[in-house]
PDB file of N, CA, C, O and CB in Angstrom:
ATOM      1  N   UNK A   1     125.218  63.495  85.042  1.00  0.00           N
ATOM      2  CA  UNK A   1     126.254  64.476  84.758  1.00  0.00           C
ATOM      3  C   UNK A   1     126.603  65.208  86.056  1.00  0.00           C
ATOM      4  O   UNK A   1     125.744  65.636  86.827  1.00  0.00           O
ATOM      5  CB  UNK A   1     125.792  65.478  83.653  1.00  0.00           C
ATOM      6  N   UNK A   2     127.839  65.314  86.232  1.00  0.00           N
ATOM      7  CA  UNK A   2     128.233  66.165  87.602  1.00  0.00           C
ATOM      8  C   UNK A   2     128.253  67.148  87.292  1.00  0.00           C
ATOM      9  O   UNK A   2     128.404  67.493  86.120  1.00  0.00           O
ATOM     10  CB  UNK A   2     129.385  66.031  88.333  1.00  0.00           C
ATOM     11  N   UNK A   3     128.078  68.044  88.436  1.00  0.00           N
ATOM     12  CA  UNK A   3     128.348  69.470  88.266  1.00  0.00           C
ATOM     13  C   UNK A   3     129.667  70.037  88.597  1.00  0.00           C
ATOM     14  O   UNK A   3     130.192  69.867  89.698  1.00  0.00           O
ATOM     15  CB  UNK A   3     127.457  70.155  88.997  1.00  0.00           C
ATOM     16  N   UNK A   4     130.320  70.865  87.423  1.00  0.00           N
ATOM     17  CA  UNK A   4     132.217  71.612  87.687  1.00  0.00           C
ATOM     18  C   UNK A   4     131.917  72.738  88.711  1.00  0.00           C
ATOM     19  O   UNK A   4     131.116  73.667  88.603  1.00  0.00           O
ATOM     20  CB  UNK A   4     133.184  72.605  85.908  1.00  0.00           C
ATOM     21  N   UNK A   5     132.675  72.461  89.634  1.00  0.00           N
ATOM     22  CA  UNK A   5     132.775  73.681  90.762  1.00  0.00           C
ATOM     23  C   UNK A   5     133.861  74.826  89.906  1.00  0.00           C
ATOM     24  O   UNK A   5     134.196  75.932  90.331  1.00  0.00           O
ATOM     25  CB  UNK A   5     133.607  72.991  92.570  1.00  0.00           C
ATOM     26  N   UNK A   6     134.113  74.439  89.109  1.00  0.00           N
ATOM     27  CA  UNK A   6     135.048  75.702  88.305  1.00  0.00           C
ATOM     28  C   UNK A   6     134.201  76.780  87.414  1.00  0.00           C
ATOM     29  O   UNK A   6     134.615  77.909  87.155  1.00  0.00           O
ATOM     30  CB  UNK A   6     136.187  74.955  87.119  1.00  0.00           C
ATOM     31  N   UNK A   7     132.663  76.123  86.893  1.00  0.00           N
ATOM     32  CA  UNK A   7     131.531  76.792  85.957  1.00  0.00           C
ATOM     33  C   UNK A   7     130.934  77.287  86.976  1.00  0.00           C
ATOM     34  O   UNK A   7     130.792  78.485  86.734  1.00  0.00           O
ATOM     35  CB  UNK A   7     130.545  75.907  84.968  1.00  0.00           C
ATOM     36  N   UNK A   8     130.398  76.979  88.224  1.00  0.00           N
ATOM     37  CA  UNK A   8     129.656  77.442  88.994  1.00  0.00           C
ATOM     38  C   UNK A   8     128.082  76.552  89.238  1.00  0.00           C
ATOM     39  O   UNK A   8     127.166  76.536  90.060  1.00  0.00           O
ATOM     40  CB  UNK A   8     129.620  78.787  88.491  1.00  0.00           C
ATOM     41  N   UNK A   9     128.414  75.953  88.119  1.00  0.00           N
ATOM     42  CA  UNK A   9     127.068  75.149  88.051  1.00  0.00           C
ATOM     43  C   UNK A   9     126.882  74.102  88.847  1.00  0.00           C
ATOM     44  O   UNK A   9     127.569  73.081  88.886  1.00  0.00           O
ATOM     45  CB  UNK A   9     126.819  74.627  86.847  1.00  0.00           C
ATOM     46  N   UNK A  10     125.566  74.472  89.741  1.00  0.00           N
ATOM     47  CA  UNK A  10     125.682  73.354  91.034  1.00  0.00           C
ATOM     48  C   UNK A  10     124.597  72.205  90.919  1.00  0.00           C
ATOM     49  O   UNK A  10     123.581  72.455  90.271  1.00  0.00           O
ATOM     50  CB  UNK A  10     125.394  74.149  92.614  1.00  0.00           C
ATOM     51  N   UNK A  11     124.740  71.043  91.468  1.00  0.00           N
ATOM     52  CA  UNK A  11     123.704  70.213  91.007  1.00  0.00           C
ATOM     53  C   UNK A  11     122.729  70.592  91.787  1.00  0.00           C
ATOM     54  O   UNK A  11     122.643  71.543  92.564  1.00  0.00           O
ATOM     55  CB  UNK A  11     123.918  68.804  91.023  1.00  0.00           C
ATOM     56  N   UNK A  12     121.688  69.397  91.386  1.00  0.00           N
ATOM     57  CA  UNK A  12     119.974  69.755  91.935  1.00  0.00           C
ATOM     58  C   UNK A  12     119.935  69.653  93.131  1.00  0.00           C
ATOM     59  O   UNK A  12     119.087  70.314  93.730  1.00  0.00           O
ATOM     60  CB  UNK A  12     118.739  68.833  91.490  1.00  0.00           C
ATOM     61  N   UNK A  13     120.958  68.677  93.966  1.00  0.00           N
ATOM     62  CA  UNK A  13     120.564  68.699  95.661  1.00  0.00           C
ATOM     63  C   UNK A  13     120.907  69.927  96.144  1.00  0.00           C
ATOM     64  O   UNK A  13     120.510  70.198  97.277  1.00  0.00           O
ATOM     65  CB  UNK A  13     121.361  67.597  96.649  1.00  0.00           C
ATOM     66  N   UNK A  14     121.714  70.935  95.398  1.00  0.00           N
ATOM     67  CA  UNK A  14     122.605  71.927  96.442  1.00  0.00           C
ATOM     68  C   UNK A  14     121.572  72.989  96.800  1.00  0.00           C
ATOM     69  O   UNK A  14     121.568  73.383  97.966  1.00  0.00           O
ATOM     70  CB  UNK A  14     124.110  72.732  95.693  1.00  0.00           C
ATOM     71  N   UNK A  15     120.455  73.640  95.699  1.00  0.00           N
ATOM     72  CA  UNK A  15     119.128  74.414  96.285  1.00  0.00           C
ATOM     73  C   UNK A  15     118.641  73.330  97.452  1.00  0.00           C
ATOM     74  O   UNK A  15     119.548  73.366  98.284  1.00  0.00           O
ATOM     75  CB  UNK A  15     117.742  74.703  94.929  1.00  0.00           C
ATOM     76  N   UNK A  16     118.021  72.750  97.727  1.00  0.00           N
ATOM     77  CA  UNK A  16     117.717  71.662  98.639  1.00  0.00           C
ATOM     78  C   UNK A  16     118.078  71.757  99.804  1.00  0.00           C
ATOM     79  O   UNK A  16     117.352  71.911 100.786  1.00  0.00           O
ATOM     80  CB  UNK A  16     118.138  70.595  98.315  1.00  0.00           C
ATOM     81  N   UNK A  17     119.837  71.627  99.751  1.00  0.00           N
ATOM     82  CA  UNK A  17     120.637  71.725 101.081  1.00  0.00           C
ATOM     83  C   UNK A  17     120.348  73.386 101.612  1.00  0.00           C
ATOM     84  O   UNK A  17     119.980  73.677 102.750  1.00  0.00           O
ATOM     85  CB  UNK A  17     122.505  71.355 100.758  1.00  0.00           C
ATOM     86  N   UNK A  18     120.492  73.934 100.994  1.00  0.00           N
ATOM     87  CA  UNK A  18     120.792  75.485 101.302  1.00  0.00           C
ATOM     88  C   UNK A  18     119.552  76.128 102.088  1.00  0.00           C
ATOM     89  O   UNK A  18     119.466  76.893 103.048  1.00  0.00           O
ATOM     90  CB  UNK A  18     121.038  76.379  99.818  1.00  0.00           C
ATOM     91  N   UNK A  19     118.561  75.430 101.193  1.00  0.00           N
ATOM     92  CA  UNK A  19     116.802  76.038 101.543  1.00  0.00           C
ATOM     93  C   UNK A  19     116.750  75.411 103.201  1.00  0.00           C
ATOM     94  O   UNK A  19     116.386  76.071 104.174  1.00  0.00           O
ATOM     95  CB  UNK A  19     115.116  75.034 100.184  1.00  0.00           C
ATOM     96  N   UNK A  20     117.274  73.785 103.230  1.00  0.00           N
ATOM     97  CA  UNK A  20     117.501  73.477 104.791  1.00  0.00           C
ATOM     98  C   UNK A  20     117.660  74.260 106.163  1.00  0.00           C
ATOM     99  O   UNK A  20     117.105  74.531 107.228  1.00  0.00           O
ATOM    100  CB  UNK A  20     118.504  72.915 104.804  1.00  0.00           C
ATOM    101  N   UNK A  21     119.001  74.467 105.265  1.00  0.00           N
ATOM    102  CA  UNK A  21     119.775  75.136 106.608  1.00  0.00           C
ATOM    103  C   UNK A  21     119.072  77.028 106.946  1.00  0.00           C
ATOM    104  O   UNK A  21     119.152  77.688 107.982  1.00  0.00           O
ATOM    105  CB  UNK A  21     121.941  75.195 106.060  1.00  0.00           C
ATOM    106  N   UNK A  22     118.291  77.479 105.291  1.00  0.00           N
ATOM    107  CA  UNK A  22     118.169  79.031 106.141  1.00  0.00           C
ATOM    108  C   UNK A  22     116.533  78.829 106.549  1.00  0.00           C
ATOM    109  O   UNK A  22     115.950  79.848 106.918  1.00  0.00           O
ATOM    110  CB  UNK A  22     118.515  80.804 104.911  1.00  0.00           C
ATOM    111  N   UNK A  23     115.610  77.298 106.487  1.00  0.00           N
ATOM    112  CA  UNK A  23     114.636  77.694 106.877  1.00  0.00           C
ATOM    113  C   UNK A  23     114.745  77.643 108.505  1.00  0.00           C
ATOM    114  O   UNK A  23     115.607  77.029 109.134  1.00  0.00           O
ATOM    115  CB  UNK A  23     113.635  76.998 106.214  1.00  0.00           C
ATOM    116  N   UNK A  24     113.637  78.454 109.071  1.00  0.00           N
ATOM    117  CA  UNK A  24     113.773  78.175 110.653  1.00  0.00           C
ATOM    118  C   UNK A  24     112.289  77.555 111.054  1.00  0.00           C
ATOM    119  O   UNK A  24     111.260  77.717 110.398  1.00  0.00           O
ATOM    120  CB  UNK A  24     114.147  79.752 111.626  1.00  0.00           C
ATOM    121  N   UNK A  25     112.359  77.157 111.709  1.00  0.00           N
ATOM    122  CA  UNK A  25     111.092  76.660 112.563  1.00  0.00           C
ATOM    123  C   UNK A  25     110.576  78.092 113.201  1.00  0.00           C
ATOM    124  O   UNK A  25     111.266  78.970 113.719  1.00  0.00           O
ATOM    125  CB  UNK A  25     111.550  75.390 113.910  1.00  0.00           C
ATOM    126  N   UNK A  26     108.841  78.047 112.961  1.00  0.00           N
ATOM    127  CA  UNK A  26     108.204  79.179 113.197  1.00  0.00           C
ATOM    128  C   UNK A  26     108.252  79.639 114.621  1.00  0.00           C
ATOM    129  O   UNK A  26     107.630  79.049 115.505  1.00  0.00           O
ATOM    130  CB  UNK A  26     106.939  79.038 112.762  1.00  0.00           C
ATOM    131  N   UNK A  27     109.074  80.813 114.864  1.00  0.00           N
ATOM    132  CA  UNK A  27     108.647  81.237 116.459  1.00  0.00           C
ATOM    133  C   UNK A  27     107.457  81.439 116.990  1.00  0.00           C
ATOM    134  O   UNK A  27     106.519  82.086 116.525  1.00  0.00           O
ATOM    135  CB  UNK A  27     109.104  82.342 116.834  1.00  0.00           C
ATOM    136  N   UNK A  28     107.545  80.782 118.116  1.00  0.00           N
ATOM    137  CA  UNK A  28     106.260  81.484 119.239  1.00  0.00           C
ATOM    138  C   UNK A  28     106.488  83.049 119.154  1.00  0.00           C
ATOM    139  O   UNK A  28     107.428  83.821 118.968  1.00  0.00           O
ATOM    140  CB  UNK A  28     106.466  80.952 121.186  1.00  0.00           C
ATOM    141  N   UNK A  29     104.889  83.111 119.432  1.00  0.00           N
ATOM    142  CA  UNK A  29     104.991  84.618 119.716  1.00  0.00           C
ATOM    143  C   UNK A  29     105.364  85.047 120.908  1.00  0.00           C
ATOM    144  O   UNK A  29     105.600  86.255 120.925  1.00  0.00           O
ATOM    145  CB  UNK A  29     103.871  85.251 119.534  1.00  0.00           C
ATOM    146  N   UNK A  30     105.535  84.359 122.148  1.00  0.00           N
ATOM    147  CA  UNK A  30     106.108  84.760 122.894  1.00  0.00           C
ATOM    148  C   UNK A  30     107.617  85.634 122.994  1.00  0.00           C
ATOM    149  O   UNK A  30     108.063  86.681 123.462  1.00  0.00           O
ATOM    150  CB  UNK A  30     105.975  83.893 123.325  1.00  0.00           C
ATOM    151  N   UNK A  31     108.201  84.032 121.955  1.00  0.00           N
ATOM    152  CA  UNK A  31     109.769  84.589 121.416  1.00  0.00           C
ATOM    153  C   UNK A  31     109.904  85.786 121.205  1.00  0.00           C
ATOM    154  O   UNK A  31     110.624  86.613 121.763  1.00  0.00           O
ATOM    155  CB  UNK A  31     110.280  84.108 120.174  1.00  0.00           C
ATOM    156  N   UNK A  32     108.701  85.943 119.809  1.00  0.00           N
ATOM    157  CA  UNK A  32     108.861  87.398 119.082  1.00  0.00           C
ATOM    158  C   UNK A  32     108.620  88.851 119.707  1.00  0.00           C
ATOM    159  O   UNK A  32     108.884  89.898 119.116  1.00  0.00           O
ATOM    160  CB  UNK A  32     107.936  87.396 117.990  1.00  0.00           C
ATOM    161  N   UNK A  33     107.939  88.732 121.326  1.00  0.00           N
ATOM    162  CA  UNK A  33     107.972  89.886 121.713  1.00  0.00           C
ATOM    163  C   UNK A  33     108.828  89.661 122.906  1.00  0.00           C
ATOM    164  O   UNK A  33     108.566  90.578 123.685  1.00  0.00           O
ATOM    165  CB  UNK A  33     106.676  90.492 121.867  1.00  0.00           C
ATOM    166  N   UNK A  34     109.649  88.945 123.375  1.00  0.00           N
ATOM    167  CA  UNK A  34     110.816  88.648 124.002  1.00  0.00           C
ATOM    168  C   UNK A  34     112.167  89.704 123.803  1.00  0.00           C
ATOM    169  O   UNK A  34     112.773  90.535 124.480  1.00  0.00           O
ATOM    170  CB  UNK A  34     111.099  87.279 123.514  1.00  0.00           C
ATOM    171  N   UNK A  35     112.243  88.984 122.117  1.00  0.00           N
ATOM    172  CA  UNK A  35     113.247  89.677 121.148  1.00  0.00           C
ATOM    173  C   UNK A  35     113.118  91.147 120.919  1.00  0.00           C
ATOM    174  O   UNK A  35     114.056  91.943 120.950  1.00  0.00           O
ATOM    175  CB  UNK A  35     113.151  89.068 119.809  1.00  0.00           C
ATOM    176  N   UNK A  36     111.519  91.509 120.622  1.00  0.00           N
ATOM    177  CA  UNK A  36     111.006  92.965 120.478  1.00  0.00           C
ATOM    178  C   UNK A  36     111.288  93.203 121.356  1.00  0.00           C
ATOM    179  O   UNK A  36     112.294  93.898 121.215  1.00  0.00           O
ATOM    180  CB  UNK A  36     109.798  93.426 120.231  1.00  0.00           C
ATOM    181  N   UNK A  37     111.005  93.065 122.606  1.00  0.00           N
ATOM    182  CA  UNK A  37     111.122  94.247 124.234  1.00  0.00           C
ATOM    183  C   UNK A  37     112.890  94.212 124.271  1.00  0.00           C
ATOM    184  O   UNK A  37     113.361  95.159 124.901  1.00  0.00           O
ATOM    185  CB  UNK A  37     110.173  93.263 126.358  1.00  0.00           C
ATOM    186  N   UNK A  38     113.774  93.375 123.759  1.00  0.00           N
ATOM    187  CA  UNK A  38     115.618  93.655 124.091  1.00  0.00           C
ATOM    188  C   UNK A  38     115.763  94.232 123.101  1.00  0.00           C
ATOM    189  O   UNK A  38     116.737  94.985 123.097  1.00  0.00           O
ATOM    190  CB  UNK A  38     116.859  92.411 124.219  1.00  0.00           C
ATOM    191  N   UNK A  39     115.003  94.183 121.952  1.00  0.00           N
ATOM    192  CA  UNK A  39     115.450  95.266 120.758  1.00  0.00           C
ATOM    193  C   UNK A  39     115.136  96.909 120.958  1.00  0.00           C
ATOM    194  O   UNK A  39     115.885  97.885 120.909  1.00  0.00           O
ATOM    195  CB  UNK A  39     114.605  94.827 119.344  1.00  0.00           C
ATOM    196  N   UNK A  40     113.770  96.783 121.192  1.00  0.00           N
ATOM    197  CA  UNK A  40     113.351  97.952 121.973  1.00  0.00           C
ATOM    198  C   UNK A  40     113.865  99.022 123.344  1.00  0.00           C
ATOM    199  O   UNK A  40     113.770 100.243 123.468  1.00  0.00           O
ATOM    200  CB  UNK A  40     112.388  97.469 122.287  1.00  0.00           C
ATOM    201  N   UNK A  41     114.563  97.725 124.473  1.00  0.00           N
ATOM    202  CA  UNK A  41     115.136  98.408 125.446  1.00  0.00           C
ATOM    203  C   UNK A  41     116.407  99.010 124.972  1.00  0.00           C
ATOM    204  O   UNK A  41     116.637 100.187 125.249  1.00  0.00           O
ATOM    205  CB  UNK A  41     115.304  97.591 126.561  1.00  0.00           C
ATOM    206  N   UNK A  42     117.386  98.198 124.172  1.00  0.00           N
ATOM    207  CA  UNK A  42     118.438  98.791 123.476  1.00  0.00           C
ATOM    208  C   UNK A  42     118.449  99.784 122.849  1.00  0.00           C
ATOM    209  O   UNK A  42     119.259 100.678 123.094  1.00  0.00           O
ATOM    210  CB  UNK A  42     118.842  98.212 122.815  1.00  0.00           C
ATOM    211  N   UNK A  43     117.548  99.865 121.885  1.00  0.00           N
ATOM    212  CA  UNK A  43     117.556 100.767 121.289  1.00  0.00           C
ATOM    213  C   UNK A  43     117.026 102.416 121.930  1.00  0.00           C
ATOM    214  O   UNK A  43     117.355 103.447 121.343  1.00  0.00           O
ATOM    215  CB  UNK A  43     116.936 100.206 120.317  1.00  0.00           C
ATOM    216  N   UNK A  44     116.075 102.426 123.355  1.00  0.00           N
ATOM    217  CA  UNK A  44     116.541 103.193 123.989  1.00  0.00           C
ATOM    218  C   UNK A  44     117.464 103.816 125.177  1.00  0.00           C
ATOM    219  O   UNK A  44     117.493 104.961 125.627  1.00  0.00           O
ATOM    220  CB  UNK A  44     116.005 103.274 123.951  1.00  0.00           C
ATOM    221  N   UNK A  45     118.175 102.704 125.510  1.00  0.00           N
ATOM    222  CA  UNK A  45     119.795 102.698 125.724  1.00  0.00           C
ATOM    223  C   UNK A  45     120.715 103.449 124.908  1.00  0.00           C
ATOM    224  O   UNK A  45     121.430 104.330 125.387  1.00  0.00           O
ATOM    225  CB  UNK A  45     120.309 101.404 125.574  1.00  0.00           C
ATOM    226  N   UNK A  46     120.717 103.128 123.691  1.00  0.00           N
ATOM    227  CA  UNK A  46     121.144 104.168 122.555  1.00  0.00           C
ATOM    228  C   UNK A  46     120.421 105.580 122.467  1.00  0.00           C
ATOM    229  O   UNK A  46     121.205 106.469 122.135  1.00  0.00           O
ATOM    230  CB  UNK A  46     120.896 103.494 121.168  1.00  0.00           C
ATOM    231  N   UNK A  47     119.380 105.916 122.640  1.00  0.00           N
ATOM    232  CA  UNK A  47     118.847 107.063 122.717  1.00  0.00           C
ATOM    233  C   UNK A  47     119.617 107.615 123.758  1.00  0.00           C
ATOM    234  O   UNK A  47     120.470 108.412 123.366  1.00  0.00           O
ATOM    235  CB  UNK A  47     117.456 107.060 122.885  1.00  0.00           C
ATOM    236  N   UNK A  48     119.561 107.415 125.001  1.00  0.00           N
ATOM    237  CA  UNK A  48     119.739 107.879 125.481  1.00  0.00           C
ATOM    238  C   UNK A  48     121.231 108.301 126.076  1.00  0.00           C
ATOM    239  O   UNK A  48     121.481 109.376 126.622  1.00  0.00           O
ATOM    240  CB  UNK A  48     118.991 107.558 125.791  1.00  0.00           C
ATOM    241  N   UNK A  49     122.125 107.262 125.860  1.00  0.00           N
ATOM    242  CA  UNK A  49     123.588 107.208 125.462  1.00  0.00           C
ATOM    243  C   UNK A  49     123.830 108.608 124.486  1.00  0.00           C
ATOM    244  O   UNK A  49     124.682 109.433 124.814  1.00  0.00           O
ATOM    245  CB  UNK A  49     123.934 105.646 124.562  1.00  0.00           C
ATOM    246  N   UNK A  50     122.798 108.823 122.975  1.00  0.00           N
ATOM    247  CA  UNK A  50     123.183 109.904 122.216  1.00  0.00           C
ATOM    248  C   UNK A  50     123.225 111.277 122.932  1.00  0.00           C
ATOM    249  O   UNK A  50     124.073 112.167 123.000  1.00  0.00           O
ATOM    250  CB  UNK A  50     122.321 109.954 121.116  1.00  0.00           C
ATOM    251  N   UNK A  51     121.933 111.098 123.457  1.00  0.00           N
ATOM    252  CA  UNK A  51     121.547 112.130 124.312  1.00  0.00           C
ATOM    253  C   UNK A  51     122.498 112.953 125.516  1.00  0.00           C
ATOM    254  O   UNK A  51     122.614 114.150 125.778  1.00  0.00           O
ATOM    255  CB  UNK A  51     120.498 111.527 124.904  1.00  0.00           C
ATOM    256  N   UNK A  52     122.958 112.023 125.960  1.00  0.00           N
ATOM    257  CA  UNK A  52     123.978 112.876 127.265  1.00  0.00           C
ATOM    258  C   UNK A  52     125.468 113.157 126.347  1.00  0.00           C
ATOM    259  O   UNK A  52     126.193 114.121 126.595  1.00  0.00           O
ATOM    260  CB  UNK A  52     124.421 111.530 129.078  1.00  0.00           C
ATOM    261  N   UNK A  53     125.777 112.130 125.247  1.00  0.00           N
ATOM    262  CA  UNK A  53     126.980 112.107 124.429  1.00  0.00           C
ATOM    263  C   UNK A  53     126.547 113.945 123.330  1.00  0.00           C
ATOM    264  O   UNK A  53     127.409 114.822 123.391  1.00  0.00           O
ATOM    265  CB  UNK A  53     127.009 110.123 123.277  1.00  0.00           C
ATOM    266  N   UNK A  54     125.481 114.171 122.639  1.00  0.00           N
ATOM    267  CA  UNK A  54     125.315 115.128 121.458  1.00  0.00           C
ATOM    268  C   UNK A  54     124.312 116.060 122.612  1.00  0.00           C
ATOM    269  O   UNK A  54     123.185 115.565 122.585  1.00  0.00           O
ATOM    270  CB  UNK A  54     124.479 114.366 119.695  1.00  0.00           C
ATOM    271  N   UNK A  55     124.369 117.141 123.517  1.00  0.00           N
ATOM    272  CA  UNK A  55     123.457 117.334 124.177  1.00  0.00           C
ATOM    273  C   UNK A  55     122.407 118.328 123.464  1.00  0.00           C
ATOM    274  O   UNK A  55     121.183 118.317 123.596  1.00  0.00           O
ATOM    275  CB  UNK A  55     123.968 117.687 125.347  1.00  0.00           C
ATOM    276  N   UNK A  56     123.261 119.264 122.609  1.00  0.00           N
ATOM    277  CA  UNK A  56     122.973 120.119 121.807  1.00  0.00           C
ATOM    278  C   UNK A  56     122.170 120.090 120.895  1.00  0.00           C
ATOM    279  O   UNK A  56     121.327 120.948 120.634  1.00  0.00           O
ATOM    280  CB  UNK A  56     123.711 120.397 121.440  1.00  0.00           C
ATOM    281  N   UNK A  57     122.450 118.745 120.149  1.00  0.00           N
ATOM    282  CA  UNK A  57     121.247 118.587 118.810  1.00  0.00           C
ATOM    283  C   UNK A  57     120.594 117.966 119.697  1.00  0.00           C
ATOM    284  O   UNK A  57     119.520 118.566 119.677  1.00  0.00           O
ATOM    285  CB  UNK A  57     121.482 117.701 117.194  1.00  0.00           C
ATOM    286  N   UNK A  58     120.472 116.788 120.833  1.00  0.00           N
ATOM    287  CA  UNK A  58     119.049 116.595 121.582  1.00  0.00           C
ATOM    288  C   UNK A  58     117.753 117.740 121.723  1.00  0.00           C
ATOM    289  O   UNK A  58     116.536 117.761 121.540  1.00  0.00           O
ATOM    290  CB  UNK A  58     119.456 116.315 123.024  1.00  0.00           C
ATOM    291  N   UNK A  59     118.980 118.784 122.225  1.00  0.00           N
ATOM    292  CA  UNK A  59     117.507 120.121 122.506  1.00  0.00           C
ATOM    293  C   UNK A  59     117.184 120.404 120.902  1.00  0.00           C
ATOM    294  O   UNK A  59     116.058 120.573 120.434  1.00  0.00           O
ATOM    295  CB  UNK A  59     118.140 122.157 123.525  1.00  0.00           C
ATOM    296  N   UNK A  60     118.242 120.415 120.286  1.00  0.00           N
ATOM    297  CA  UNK A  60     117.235 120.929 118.760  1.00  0.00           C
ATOM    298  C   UNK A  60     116.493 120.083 118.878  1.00  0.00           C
ATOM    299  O   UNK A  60     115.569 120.245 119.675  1.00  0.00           O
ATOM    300  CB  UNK A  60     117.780 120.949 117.110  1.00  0.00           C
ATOM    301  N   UNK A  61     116.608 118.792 118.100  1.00  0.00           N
ATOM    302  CA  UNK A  61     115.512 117.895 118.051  1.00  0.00           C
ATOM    303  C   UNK A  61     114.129 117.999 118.533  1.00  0.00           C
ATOM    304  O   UNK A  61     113.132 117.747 117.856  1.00  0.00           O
ATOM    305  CB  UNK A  61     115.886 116.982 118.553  1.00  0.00           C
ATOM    306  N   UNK A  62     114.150 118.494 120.082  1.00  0.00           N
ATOM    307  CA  UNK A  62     113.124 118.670 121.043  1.00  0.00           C
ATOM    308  C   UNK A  62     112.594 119.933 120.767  1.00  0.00           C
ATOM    309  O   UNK A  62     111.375 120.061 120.644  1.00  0.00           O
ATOM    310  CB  UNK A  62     113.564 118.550 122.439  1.00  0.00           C
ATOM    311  N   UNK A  63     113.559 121.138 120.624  1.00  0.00           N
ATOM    312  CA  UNK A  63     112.484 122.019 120.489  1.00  0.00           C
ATOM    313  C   UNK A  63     111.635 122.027 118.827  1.00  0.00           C
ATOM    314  O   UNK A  63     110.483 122.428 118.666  1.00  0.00           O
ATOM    315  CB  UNK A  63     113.186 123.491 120.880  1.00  0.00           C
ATOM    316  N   UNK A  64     112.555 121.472 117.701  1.00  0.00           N
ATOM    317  CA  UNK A  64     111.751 121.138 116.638  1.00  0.00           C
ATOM    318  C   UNK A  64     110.316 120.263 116.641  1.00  0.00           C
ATOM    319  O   UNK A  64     109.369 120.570 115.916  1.00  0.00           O
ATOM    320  CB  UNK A  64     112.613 120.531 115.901  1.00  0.00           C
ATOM    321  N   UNK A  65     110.303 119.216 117.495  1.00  0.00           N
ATOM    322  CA  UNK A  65     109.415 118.559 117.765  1.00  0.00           C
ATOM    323  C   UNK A  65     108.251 119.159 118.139  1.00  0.00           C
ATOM    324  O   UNK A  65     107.145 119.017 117.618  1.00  0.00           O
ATOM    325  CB  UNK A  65     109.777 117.852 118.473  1.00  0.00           C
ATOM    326  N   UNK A  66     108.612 119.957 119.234  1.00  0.00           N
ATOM    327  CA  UNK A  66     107.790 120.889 119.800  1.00  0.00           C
ATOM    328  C   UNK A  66     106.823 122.131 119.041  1.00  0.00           C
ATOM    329  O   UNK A  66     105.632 122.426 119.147  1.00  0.00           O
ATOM    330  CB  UNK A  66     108.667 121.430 120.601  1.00  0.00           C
ATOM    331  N   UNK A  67     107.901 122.662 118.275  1.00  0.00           N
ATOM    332  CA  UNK A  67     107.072 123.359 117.685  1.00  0.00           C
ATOM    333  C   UNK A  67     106.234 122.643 116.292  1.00  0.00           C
ATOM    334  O   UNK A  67     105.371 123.309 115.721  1.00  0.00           O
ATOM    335  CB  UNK A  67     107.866 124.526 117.417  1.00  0.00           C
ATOM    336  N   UNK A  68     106.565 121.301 115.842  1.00  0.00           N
ATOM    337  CA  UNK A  68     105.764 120.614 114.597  1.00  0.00           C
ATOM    338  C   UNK A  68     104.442 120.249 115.575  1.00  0.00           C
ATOM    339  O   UNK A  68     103.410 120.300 114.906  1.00  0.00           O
ATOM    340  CB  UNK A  68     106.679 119.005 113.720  1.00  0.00           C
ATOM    341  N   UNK A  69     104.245 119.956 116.735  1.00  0.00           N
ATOM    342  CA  UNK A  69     103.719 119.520 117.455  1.00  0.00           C
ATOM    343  C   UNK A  69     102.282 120.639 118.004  1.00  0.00           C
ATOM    344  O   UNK A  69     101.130 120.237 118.173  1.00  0.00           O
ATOM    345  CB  UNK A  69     104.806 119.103 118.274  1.00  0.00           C
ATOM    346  N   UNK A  70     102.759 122.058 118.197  1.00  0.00           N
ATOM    347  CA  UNK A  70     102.064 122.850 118.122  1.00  0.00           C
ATOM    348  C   UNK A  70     101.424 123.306 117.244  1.00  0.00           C
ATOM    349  O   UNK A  70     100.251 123.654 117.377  1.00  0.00           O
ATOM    350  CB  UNK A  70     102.401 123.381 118.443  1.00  0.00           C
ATOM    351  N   UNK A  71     102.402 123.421 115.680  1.00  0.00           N
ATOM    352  CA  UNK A  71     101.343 123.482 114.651  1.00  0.00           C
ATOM    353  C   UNK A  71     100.148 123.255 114.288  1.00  0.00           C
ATOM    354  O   UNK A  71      99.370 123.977 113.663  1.00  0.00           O
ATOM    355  CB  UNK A  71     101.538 123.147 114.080  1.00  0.00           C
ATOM    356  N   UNK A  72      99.949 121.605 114.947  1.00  0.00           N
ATOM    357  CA  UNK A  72      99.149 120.949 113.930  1.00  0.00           C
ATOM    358  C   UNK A  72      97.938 120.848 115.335  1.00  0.00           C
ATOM    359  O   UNK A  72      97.050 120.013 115.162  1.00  0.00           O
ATOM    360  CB  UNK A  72      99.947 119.258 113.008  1.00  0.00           C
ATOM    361  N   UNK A  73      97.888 121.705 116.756  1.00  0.00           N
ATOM    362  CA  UNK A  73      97.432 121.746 117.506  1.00  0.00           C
ATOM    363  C   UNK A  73      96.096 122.720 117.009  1.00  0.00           C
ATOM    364  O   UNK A  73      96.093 123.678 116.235  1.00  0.00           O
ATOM    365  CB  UNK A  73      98.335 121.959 118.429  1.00  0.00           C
ATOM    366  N   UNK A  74      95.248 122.242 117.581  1.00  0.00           N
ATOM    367  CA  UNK A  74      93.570 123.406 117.268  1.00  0.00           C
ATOM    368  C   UNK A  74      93.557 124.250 118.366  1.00  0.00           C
ATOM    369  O   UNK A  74      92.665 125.089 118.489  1.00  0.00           O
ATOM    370  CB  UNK A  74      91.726 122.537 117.313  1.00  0.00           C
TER     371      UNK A  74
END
């Protein structure tokens, strides 16, 4: 029996094909902290982009920090 692309109902190879194409071959870990250190540098690129762009809530931020930071100091 075929399957109607008008019901939606797909035949048995089409899970099959699909599972193909989104599995990936396991990265090295090298890869994975490759990817981590450009995700990481970017993302403080963006920090710091906010920072000279919002200068104002930077110092809030900082002095909030500061004082959660002292709180919990002995």
């Amino acid at each position: 029996m075929k399957s109607n692309p008008d019901t939606g109902a797909a035949s048995p190879e089409a899970p099959a094909e699909t599972h193909a194409e989104t599995e990936r071959p396991p990265e090295s870990e090298a890869e994975r902290r490759r990817r981590r250190a450009v995700f990481l540098r970017e993302l403080a690129e963006a920090r710091e982009l906010r920072a000279r762009v919002q200068p104002r809530r930077t110092k809030e931020r900082r002095m909030r920090e500061a004082l959660r930071m002292r709180t919990f100091r002995i």
